[in-house]
LUMDRENSE-221359 format. One record per residue: x, y, z of N, C-alpha, C in turn; residue in three letters. Coordinates in pm, 1 decimal, always signed. Example, Ala and Ser with C-alpha at 12.3 -4.5 7.8 and 13.67 -1.06 7.14 Angstrom:
<pts>
+----------+----------+----------+----------+----------+----------+----------+----------+----------+------+
!      nxx !      nyy !      nzz !     caxx !     cayy !     cazz !      cxx !      cyy !      czz ! code !
+----------+----------+----------+----------+----------+----------+----------+----------+----------+------+
!  +1319.0 !   -569.0 !   +780.0 !  +1230.0 !   -450.0 !   +780.0 !  +1320.0 !   -330.0 !   +780.0 !  ALA !
!  +1285.0 !   -225.0 !   +708.0 !  +1367.0 !   -106.0 !   +714.0 !  +1290.0 !     +3.0 !   +787.0 !  SER !
+----------+----------+----------+----------+----------+----------+----------+----------+----------+------+
</pts>
This chain:
<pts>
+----------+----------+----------+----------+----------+----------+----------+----------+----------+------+
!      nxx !      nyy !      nzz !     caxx !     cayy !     cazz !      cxx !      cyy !      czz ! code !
+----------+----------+----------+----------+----------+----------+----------+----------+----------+------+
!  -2305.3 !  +2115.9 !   -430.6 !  -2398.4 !  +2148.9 !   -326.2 !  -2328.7 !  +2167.7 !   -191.1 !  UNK !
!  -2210.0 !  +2083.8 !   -170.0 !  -2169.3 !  +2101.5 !    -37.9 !  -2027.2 !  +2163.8 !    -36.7 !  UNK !
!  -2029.7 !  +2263.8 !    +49.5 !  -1904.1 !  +2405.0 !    +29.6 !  -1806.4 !  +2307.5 !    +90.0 !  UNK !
!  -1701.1 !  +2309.6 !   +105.5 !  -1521.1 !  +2253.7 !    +45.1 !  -1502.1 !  +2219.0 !   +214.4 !  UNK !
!  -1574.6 !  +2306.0 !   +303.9 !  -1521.3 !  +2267.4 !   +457.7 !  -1616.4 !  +2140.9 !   +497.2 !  UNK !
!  -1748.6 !  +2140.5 !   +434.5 !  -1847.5 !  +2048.4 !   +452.1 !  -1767.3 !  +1875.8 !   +395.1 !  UNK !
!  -1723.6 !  +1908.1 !   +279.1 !  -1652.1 !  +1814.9 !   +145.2 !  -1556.4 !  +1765.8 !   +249.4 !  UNK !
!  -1470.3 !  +1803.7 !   +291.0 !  -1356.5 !  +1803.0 !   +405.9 !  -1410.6 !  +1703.9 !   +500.9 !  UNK !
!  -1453.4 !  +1752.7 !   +592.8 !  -1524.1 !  +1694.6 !   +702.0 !  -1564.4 !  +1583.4 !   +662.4 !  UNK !
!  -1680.7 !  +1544.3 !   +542.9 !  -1691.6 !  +1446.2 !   +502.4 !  -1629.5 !  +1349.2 !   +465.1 !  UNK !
!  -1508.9 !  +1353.4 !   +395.0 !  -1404.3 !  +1251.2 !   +357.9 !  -1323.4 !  +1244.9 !   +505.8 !  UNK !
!  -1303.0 !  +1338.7 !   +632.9 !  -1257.2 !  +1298.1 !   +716.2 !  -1278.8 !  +1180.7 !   +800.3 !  UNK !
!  -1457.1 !  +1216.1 !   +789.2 !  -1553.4 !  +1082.9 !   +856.1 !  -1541.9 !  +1036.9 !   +860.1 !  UNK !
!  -1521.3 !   +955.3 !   +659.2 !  -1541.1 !   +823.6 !   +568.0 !  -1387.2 !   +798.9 !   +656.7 !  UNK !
!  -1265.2 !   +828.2 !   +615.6 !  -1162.5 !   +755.2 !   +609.5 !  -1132.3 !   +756.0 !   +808.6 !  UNK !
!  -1220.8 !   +762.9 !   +888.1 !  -1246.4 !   +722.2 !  +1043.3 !  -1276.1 !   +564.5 !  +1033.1 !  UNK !
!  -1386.0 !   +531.5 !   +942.0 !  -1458.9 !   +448.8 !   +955.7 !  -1374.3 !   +320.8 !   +877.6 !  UNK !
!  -1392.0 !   +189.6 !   +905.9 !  -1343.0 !    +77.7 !   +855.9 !  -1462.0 !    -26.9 !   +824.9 !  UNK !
!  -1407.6 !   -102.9 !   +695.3 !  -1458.7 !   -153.7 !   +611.8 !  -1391.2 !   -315.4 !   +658.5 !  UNK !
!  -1493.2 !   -419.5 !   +635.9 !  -1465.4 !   -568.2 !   +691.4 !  -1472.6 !   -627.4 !   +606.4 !  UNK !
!  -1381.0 !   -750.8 !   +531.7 !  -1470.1 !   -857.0 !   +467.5 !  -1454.4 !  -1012.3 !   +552.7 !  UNK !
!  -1543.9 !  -1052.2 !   +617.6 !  -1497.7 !  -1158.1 !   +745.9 !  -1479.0 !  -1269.6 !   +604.6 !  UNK !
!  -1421.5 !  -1370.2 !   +716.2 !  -1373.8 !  -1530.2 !   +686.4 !  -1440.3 !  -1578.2 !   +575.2 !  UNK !
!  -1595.5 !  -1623.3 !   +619.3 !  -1668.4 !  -1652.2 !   +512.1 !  -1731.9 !  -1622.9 !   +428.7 !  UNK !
!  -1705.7 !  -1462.9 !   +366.0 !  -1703.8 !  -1393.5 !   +266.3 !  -1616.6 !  -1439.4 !   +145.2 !  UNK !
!  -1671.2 !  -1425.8 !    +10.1 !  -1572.2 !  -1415.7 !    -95.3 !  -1674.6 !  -1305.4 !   -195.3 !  UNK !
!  -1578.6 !  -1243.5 !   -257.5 !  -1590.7 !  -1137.0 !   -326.8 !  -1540.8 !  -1166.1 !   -457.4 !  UNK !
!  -1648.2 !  -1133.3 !   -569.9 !  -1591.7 !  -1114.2 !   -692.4 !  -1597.0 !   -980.7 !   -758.7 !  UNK !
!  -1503.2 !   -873.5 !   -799.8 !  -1541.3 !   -702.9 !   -861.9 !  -1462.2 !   -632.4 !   -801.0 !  UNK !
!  -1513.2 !   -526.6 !   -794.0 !  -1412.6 !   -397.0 !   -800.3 !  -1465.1 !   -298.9 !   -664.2 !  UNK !
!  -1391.0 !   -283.6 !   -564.2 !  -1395.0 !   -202.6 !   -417.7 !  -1333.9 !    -65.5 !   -479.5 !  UNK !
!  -1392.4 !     +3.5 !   -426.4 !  -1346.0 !   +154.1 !   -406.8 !  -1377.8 !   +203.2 !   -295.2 !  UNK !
!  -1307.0 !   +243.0 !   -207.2 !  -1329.4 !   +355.3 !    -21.4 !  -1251.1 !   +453.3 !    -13.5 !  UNK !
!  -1280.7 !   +530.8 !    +64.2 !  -1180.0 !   +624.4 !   +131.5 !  -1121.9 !   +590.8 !   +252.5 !  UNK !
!  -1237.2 !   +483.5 !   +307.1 !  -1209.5 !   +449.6 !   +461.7 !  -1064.1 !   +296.7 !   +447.6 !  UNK !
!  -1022.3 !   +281.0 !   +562.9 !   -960.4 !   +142.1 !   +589.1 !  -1024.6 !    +14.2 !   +545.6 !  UNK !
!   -948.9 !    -58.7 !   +475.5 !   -997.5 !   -237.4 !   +479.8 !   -942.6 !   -303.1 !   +562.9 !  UNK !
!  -1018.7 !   -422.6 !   +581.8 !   -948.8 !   -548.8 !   +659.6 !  -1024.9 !   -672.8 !   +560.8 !  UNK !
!   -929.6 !   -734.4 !   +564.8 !  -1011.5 !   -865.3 !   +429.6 !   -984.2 !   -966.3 !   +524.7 !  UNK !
!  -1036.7 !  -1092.2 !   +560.4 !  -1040.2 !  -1202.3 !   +653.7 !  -1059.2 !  -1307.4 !   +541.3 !  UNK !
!  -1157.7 !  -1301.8 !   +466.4 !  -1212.9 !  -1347.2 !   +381.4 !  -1115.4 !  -1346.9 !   +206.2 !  UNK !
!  -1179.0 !  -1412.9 !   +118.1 !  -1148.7 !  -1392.2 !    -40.7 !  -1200.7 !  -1308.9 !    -92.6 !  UNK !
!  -1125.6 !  -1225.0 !   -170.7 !  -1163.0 !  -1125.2 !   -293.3 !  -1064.8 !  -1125.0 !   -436.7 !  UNK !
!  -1119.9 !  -1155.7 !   -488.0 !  -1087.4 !  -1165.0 !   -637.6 !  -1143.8 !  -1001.7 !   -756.9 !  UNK !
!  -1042.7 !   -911.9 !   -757.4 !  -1072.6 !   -808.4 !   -836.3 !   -964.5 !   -725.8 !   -821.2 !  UNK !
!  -1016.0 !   -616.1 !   -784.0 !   -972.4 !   -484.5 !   -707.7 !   -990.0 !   -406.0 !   -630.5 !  UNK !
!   -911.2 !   -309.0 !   -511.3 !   -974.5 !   -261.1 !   -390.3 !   -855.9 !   -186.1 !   -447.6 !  UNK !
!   -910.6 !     -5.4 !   -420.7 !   -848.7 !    +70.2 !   -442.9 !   -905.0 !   +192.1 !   -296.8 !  UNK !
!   -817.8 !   +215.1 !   -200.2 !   -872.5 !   +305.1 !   -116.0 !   -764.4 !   +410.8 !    -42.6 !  UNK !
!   -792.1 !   +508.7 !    -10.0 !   -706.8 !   +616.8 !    +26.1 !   -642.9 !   +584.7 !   +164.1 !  UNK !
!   -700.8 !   +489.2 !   +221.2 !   -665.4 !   +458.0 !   +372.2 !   -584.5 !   +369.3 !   +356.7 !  UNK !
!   -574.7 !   +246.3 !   +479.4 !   -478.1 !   +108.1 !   +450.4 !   -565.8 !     -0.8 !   +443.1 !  UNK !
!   -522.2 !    -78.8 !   +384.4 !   -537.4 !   -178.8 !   +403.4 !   -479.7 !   -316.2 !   +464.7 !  UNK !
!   -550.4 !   -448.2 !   +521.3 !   -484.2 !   -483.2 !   +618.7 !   -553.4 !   -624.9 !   +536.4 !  UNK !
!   -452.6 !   -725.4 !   +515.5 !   -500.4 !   -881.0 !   +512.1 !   -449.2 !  -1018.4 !   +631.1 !  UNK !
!   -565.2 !   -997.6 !   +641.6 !   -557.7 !  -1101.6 !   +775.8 !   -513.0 !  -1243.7 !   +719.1 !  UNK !
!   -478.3 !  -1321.0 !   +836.0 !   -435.9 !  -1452.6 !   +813.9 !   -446.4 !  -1504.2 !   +753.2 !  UNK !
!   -600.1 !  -1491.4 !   +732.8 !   -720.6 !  -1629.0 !   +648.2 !   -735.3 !  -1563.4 !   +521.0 !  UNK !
!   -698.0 !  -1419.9 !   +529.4 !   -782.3 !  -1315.0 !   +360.8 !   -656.1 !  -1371.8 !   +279.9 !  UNK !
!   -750.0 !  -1318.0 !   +119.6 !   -726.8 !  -1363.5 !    +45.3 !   -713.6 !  -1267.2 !    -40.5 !  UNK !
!   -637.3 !  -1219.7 !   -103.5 !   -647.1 !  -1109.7 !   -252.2 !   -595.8 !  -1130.8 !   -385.4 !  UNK !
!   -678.1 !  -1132.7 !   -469.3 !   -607.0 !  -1210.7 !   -639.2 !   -678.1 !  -1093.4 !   -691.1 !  UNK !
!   -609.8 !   -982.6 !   -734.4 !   -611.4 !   -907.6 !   -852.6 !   -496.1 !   -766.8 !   -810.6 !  UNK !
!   -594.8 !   -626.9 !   -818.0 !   -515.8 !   -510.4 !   -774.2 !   -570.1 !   -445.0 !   -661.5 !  UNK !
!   -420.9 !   -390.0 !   -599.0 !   -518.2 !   -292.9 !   -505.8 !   -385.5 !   -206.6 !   -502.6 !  UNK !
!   -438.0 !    -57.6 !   -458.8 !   -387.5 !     +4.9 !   -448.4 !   -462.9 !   +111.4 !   -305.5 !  UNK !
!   -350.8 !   +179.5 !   -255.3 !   -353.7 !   +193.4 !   -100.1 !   -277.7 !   +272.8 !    -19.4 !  UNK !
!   -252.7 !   +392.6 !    +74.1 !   -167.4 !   +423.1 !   +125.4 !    -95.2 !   +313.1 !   +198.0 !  UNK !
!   -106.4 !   +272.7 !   +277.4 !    -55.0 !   +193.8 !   +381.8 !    -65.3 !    +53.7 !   +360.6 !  UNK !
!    -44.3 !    -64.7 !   +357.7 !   -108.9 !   -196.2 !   +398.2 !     -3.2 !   -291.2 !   +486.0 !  UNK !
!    -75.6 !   -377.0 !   +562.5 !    -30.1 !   -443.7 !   +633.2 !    -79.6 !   -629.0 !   +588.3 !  UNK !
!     +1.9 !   -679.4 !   +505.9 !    -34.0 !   -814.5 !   +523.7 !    +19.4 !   -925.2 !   +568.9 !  UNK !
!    -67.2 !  -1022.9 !   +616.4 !    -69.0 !  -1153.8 !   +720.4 !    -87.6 !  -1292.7 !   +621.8 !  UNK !
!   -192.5 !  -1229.5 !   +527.8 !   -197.4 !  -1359.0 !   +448.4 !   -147.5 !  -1341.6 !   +333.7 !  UNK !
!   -223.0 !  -1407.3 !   +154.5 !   -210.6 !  -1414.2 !    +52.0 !   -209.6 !  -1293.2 !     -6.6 !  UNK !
!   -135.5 !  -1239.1 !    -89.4 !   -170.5 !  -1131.3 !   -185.7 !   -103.4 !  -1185.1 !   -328.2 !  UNK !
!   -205.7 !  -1199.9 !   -469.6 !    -82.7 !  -1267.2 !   -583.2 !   -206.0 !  -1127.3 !   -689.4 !  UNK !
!    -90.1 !  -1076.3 !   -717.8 !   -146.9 !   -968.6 !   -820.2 !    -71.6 !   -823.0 !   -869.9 !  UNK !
!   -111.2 !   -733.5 !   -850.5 !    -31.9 !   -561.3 !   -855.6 !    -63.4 !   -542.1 !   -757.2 !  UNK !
!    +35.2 !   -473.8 !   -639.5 !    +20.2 !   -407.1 !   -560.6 !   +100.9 !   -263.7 !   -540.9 !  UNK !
!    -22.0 !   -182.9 !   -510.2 !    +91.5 !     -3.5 !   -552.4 !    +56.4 !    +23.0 !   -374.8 !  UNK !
!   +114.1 !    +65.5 !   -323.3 !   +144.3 !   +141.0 !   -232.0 !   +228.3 !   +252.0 !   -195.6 !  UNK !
!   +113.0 !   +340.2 !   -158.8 !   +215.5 !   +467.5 !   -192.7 !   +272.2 !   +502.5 !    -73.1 !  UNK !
!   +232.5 !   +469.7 !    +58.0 !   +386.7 !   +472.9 !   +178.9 !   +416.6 !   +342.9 !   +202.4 !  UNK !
!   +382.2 !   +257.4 !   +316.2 !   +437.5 !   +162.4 !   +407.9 !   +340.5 !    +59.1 !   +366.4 !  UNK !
!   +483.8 !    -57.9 !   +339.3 !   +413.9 !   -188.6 !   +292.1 !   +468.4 !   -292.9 !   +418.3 !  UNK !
!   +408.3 !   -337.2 !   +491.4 !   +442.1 !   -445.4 !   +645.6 !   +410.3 !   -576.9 !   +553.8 !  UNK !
!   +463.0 !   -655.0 !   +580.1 !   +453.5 !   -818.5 !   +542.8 !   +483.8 !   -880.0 !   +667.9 !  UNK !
!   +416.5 !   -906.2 !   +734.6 !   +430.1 !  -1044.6 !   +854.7 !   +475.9 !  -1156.0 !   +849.6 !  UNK !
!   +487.1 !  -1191.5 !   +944.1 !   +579.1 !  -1350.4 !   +913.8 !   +526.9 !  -1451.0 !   +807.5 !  UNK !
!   +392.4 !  -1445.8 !   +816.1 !   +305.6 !  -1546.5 !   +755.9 !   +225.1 !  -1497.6 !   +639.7 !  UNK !
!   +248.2 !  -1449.3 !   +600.3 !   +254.0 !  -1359.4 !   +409.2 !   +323.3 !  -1431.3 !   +334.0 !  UNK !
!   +254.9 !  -1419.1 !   +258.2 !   +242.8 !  -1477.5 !   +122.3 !   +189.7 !  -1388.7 !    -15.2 !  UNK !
!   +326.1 !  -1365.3 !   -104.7 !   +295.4 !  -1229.1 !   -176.1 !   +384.4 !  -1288.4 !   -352.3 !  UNK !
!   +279.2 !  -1296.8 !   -446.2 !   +319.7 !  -1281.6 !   -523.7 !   +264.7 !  -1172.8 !   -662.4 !  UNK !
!   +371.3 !  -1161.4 !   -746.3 !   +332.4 !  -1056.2 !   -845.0 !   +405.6 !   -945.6 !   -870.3 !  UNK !
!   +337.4 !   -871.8 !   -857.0 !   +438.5 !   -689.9 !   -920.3 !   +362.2 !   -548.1 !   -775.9 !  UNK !
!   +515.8 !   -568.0 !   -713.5 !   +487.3 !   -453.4 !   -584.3 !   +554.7 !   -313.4 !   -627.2 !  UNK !
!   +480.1 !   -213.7 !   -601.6 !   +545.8 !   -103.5 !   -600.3 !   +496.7 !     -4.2 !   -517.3 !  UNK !
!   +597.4 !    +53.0 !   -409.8 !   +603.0 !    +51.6 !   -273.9 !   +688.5 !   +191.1 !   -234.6 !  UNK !
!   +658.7 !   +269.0 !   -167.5 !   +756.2 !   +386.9 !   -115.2 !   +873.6 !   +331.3 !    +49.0 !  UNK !
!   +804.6 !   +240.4 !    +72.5 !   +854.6 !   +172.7 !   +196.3 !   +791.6 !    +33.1 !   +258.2 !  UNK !
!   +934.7 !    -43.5 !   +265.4 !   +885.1 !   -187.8 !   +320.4 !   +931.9 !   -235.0 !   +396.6 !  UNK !
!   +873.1 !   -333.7 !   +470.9 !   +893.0 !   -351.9 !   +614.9 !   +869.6 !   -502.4 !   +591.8 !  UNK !
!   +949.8 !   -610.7 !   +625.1 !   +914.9 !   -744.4 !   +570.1 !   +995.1 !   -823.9 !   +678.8 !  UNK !
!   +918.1 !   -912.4 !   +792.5 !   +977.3 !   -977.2 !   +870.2 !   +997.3 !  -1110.5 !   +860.6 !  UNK !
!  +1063.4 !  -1163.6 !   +932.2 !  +1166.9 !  -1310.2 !   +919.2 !  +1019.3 !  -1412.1 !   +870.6 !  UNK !
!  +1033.7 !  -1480.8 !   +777.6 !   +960.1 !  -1603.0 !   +726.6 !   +851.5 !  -1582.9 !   +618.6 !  UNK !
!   +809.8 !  -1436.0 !   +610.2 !   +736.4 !  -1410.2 !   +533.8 !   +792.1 !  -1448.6 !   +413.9 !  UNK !
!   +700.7 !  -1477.3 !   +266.1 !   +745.4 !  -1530.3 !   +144.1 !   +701.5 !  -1399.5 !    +29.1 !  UNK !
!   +824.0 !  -1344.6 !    +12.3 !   +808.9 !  -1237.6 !    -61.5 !   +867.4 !  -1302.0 !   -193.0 !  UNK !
!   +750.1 !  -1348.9 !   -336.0 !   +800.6 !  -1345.9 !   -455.1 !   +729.2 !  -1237.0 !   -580.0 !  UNK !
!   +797.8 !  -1179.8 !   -568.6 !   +732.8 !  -1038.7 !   -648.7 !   +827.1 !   -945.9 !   -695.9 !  UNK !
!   +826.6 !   -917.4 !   -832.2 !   +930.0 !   -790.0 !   -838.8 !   +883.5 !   -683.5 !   -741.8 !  UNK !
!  +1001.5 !   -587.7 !   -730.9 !   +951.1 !   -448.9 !   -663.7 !   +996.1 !   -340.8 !   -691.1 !  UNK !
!   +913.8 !   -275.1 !   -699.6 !  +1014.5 !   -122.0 !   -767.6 !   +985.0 !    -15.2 !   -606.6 !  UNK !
!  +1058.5 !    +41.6 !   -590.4 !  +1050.5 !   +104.6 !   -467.6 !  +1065.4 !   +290.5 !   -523.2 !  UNK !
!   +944.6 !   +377.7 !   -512.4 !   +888.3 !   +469.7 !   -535.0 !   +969.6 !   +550.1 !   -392.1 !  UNK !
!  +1022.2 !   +675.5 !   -429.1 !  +1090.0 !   +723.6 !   -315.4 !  +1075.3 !   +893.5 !   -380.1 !  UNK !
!  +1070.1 !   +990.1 !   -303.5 !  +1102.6 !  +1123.1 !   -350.2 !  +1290.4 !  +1145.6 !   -353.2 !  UNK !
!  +1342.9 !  +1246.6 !   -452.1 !  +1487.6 !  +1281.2 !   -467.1 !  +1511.3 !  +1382.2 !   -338.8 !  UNK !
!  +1622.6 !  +1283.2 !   -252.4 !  +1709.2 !  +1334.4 !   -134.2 !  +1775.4 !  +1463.5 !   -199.1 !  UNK !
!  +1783.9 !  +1546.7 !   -166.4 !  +1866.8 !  +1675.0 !   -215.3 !  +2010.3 !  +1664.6 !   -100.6 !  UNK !
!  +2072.5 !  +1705.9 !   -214.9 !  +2238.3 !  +1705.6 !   -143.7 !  +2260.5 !  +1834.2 !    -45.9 !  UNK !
!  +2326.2 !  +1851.9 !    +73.2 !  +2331.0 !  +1918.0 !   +120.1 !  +2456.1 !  +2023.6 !    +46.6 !  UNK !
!  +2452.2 !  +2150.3 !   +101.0 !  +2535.5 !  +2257.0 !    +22.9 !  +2657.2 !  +2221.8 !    +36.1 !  UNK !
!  +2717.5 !  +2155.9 !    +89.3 !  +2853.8 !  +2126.7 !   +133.1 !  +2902.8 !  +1962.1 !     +5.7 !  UNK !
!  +2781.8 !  +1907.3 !     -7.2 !  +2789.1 !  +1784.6 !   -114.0 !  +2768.0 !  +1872.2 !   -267.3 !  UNK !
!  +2690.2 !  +1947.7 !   -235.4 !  +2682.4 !  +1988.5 !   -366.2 !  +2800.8 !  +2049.2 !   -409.8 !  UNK !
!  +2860.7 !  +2123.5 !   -328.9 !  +2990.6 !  +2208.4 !   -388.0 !  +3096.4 !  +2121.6 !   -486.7 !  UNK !
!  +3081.1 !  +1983.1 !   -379.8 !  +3184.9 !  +1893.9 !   -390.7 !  +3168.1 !  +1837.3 !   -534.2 !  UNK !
!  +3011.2 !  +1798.5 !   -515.8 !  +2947.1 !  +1739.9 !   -697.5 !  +3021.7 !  +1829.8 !   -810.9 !  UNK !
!  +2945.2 !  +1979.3 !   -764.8 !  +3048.8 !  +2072.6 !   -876.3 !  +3162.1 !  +2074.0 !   -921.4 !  UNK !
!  +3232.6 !  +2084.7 !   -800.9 !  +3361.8 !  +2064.7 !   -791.5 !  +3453.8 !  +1940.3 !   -868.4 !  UNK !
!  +3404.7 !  +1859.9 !   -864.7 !  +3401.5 !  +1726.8 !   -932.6 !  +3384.2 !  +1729.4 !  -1050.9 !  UNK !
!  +3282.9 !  +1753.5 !  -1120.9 !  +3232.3 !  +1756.9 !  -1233.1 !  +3297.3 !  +1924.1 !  -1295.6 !  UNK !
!  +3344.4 !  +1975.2 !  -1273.3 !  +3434.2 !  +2101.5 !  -1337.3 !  +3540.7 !  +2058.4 !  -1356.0 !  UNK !
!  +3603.1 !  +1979.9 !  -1256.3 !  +3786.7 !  +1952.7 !  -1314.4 !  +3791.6 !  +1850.0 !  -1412.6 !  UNK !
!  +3676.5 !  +1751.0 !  -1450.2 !  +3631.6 !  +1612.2 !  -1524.5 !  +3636.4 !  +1652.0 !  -1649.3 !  UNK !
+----------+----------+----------+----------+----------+----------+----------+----------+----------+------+
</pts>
């Protein structure tokens, strides 16, 4: 029903707008957004959203989420996929299985989690490449 510039606009809106779960919230199930989170509060499931997500001091997250961006302050023990920039604050607390295009992890934070780090292939410049060839022909 709604033509592709309308569709557009619309998901531009959604991912303007931010999504809260305060302090004395707890959550049990499964989140899906386009827009930003901020968790203050407990959630036990999954939050899967195109924006970032952000766990505050007090939040709490025990299952999956997946996310462009996130920034966390508090607990995270579960899967976490992030497909750019993962921030861990001093006072994070992260366990489980991370996989991450980029991380950013400052002094005191408690990072126990494998991590696999998701990156696109650097291409060699023409002058490296010659050399690769070059290399690999006289071998």
């Amino acid at each position: 029903m709604f033509s592709e510039s309308k569709k557009k606009r619309a998901n531009e809106a959604a991912r303007g707008q931010s999504n809260r779960i305060g302090k004395s919230t707890n959550i049990k199930g499964d989140v899906v957004s386009q827009s930003d989170f901020r968790i203050d509060g407990k959630l036990e499931g999954s939050v899967e959203t195109s924006g970032k997500i952000v766990i505050g001091t007090s939040g709490v997250i025990t299952g999956k989420v997946i996310c462009e961006n996130a920034d966390i302050e508090g607990r995270f023990q579960g899967e976490l996929y992030v497909s750019n920039l993962l921030t861990l604050k001093s006072t994070a607390i992260i366990e489980g299985e991370v996989t991450v295009s980029k991380l950013s992890i400052e002094p005191g934070a408690t990072f126990n989690a494998t991590c696999a780090m998701k990156t696109g292939i650097k291409e060699l410049n023409s002058s490296e490449g010659k050399k690769a060839n070059k290399a690999n022909k006289t071998a």
